[in-house]
N, C-alpha and C positions, 0 to 999 in steps of 0.2 A: 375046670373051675369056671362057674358064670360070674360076670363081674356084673355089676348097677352099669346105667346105663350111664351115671354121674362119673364113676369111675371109669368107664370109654373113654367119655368127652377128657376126663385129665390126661387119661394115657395119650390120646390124640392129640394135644395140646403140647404135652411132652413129644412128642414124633415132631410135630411141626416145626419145634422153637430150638430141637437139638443143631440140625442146620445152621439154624444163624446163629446161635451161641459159637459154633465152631467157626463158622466164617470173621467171628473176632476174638477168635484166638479164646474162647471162656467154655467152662465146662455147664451142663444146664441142669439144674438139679431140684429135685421135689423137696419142697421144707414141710416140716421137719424132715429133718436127715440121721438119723443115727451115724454116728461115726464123724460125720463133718462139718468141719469148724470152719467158723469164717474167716478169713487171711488164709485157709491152706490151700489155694489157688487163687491166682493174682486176677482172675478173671472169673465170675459166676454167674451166672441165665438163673435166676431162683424164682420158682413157679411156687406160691401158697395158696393151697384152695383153703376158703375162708370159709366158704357157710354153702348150703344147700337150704333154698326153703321153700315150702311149700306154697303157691299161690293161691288157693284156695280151690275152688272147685272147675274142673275140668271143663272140656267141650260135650263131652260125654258121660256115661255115670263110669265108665268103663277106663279112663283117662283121671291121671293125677298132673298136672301142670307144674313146674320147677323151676327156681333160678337159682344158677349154681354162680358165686362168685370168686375170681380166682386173681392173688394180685402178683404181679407177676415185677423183678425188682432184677434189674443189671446192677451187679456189686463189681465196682474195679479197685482194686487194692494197689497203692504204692506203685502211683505211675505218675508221669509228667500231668496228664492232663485225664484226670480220672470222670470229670464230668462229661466233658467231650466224648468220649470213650464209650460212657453209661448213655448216654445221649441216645448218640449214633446207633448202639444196640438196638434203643426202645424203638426208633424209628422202624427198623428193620422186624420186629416184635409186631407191632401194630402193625404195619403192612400185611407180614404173613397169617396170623389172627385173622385176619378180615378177607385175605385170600382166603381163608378154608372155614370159612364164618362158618357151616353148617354141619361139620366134622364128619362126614362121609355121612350125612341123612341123620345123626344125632340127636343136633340143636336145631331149633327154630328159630333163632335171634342171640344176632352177639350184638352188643353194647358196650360203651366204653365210663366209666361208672366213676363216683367222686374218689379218690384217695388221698387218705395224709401222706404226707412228705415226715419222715424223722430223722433228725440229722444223727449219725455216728460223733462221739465225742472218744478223744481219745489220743493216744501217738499217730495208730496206723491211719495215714490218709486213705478216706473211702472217699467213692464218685458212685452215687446209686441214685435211680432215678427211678420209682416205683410207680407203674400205672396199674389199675384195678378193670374190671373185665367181667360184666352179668351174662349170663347166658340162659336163654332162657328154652327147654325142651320138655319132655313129657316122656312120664311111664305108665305101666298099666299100674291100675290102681291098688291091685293087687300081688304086684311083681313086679319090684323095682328094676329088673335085668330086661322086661320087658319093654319096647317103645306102645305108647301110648297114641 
C-alpha cells in the first residue's frame, strides 16, 4: 500500500515521539483513537493531526507545496504533580521534533505554531500541556505519495 506523503511525515512523527513517551512511563497515541479513552492510561503522548492545506502554488508547475499541522498534547492523569509531568514530556517533544525536523527528506520546515490551551473540568485531575507544530513539505502535483 502507498501512503501520502502527509501520512509518512505522521507515521514519522509517531516513530520519533514513541521513545520519549516511554521514557516517562506514557503510552503515544494517534487521536482519534478508536477503542481509547482518556484516563485508561495514567500517562499519554497524544499526537492530532489537524489540517493539511495547500499553499498555493508550487516552485514548479510539477510541485504542490503543503502545511500539515499536528498538535501534539502530554495528558497525565491522577498523579502528585501532573503539570510537571506534562511539562517535562513536552520539553522532551520539542527537542526531539526539531531533532528530526526534516523526517528522513519528507518536510522542508518544522515550525512551532499558536495553540489553545483547554482546561479539563471534572473529578479526574488531568496535567496536559498541548503545543501545536506546521510543517511545511511538498508533493507532486499530481500524486500525493509522490515528493515534490
Amino acid at each position: 500500500m502507498t501512503h501520502s506523503i502527509r501520512e509518512q511525515i505522521i507515521r514519522a512523527i509517531m516513530a520519533a515521539l514513541t521513545p520519549v513517551a516511554e521514557k516517562h512511563g506514557a503510552v503515544c497515541v494517534r487521536r482519534p483513537v478508536d477503542g481509547f479513552r482518556e484516563g485508561d492510561e495514567p500517562r499519554v503522548l497524544a499526537v492530532f493531526p489537524e489540517s493539511d492545506q495547500p499553499k498555493g502554488e508550487g516552485k514548479s508547475n510539477m510541485a504542490a507545496e503543503r502545511t500539515l499541522t499536528v498538535r501534539i498534547v502530554p495528558q497525565v492523569f491522577d498523579e502528585t504533580n501532573p503539570d510537571g509531568i506534562a511539562d517535562a514530556m513536552l520539553v522532551d517533544v520539542h527537542k526531539t521534533l526539531f531533532e528530526k525536523r526534516g523526517f528522513g527528506g519528507l518536510a522542508q520546515k518544522l515550525r512551532q505554531s499558536d495553540c489553545l490551551w483547554m482546561s479539563e473540568e471534572g473529578i479526574v485531575q488531568v496535567g496536559q500541556i498541548p503545543a501545536a507544530y506546521e510543517i511545511d513539505y511538498r508533493t507532486a502535483e499530481d500524486d500525493l505519495s509522490q515528493k515534490g
